[in-house]
N, C-alpha and C positions, 0 to 999 in steps of 0.2 A: 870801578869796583862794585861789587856788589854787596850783600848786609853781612854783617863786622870785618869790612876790607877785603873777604875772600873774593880773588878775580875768576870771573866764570870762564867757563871752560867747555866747549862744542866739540863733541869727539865725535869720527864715522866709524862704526866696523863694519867694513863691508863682508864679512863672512867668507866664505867660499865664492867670490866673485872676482870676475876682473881679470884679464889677458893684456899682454904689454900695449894691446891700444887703449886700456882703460888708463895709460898714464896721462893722457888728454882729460879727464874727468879732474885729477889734481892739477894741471893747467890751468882749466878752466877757472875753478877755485880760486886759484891764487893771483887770478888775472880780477877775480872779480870782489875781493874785499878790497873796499877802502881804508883810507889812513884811521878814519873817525872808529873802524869796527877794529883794528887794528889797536887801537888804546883801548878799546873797550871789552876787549875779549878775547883768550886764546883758544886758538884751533888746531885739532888733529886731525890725521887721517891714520886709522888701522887696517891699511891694505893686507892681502894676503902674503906670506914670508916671500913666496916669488918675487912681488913687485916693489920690496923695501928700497933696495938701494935704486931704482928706479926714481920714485918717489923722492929720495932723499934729494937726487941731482934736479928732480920736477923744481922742489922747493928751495934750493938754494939760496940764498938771501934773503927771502921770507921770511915771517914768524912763522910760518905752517911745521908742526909739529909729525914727524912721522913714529908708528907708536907698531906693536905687534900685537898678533890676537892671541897668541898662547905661550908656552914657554914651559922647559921643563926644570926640574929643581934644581939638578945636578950641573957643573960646571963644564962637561966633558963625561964625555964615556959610550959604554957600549948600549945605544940606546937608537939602533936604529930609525932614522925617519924623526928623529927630537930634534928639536932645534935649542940650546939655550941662550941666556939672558946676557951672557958673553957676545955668543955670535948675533944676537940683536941688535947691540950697542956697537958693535966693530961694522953692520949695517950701516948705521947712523940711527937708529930708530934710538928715541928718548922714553919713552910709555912703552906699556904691554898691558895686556888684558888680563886677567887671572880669576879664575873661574866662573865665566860666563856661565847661566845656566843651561846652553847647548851642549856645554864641558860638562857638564853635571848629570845634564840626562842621557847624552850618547857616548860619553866615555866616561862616565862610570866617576867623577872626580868628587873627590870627600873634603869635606871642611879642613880636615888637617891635610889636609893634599894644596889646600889653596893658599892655606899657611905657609908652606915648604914654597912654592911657587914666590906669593908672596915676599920671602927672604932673600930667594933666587932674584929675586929683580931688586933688593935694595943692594944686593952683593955688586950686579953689575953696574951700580949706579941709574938705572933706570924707577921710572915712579911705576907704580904699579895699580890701575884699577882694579880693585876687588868688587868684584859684581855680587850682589845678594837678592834674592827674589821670590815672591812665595807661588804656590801654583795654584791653579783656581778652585781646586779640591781643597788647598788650607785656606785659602780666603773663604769661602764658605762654611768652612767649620769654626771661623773665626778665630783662627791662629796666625793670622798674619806678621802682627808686631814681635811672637815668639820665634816667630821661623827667623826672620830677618836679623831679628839680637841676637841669636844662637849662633847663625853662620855669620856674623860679623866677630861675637866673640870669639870664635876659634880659629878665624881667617887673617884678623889683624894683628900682626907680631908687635910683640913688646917693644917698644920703643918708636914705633910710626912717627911720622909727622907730614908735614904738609908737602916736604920738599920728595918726601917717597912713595905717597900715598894719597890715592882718591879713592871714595866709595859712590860705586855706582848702583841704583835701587832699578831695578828692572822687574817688575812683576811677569811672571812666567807667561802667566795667560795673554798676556798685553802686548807680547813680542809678534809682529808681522801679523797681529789678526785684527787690525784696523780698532781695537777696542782701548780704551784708556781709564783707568781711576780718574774718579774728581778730581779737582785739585784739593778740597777738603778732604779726602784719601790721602793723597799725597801728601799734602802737609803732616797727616797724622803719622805717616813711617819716617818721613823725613827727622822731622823730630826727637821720636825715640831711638832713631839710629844717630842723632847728633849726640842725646840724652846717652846712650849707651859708650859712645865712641870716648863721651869725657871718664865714664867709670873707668876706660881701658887706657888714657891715655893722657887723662888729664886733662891741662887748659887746652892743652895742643891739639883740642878735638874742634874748638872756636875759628881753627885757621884751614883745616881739613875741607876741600872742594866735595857735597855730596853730588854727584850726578842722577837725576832723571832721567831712565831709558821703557822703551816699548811705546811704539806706533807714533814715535813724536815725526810731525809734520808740519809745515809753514803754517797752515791753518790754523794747529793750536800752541803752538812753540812759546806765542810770548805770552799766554794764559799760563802754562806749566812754567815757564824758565822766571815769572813773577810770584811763585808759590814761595813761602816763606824755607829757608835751608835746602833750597835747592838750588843751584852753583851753578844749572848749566844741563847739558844733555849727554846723555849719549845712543848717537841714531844708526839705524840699522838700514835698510832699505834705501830711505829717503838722502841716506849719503852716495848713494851709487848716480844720482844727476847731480850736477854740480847745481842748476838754479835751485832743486829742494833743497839742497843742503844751506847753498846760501842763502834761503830763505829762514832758516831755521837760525843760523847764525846772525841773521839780520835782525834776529829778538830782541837782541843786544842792539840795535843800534841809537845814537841817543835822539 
């Protein structure tokens, strides 16, 4: 467990990657945690909707967690090309992503969009990463702790808790451009997104996994995954090889 009992948590989205021979990448994986990383830390993988149930039979017996990257509100209906939180969960996928900031800036998704999202995946029983992240134009204006409170305030539905909800801090600029905030950065959004999450939701904010995402890699994984309210990662790139990934997962090992 990590600090005040919240167990961390290693998530991949692999984005728009991956063809049925990338179900050997979730093999590999799962071939290559031990029992000791196994008590020590859960693991996902956010393949593309293609290769869920793929992935689900990859991981059978496992703790490997298989999760989705998007999802749309609605339960059903005429929404060509949507996938919902229903048909994720009838996958087998357990997690979904809800509004990455990829969602934010090429398809257009609003804070109350990530809300609706958000409900949609407590409806199907699934937990839901809520990504929030500032861009490099608000970090230099010095609005970083505002952007990130605001899209937390209106992303997390009333009543959250641990069992439906993670918050993932992914600073915009930091995503696949090899560049990273200090870990004293980090600490600082960490914090007021713990700070802010208790305004929203009370004690229940003490038990809530926040994740760390953008450019995490073996190299600095267990510097960031030892930063104070940070629970864990979530990796982009570096989860498409199974050794980066279990390298990054290996932060955790004791």
């Amino acid at each position: 467990m990590t600090k005040a009992g919240r167990r961390p948590l290693v998530a991949g989205n692999w984005k728009m990657n991956g063809l049925r021979s990338s179900v050997s990448v979730v093999e590999a994986v799962r071939n290559g945690l031990t029992p000791a990383i196994h008590d020590a830390v859960d693991v996902l993988i956010c393949p593309p909707s293609t290769l869920i149930s793929s992935c689900v039979a990859a991981t059978y017996g496992s703790p490997i967690a298989i999760g989705g990257q998007n999802l749309h509100a609605k339960p059903s209906g005429a929404f060509t090309g949507s996938i919902s939180a229903e048909m994720l969960a009838d996958l087998g996928a357990s997690y979904v992503i809800v509004g990455h900031s990829e969602r934010r800036a090429y398809h257009y998704e609003t804070d109350d969009g990530v809300h609706a999202k958000a409900l949609g995946a407590r409806r199907a029983g699934l937990c839901g990463i809520i990504c929030v992240g500032e861009t490099r134009d608000e970090r230099e204006e010095g609005r970083t702790l505002d952007i990130v409170r605001a899209q937390l305030a209106i992303g997390v539905p009333k009543g959250a808790t641990a069992a439906d909800t993670v918050i993932a801090y992914e600073p915009v600029w930091a995503i696949g451009t090899g560049l990273t905030p200090t870990p004293t950065d980090v600490a600082e959004v960490h914090a007021s997104l713990r700070e802010m999450l208790g305004r929203l939701i009370g004690p229940e904010a003490e038990k809530v996994r926040i994740l760390y995402g953008g450019s995490v890699k073996p190299s600095n994984a267990r510097e960031l995954m030892a930063v104070e309210n940070v629970d864990g990662a979530l990796v982009g790139g570096a989860s498409l090889v199974a050794d980066d990934f279990l390298g990054i997962v290996n932060a955790y090992a004791p």
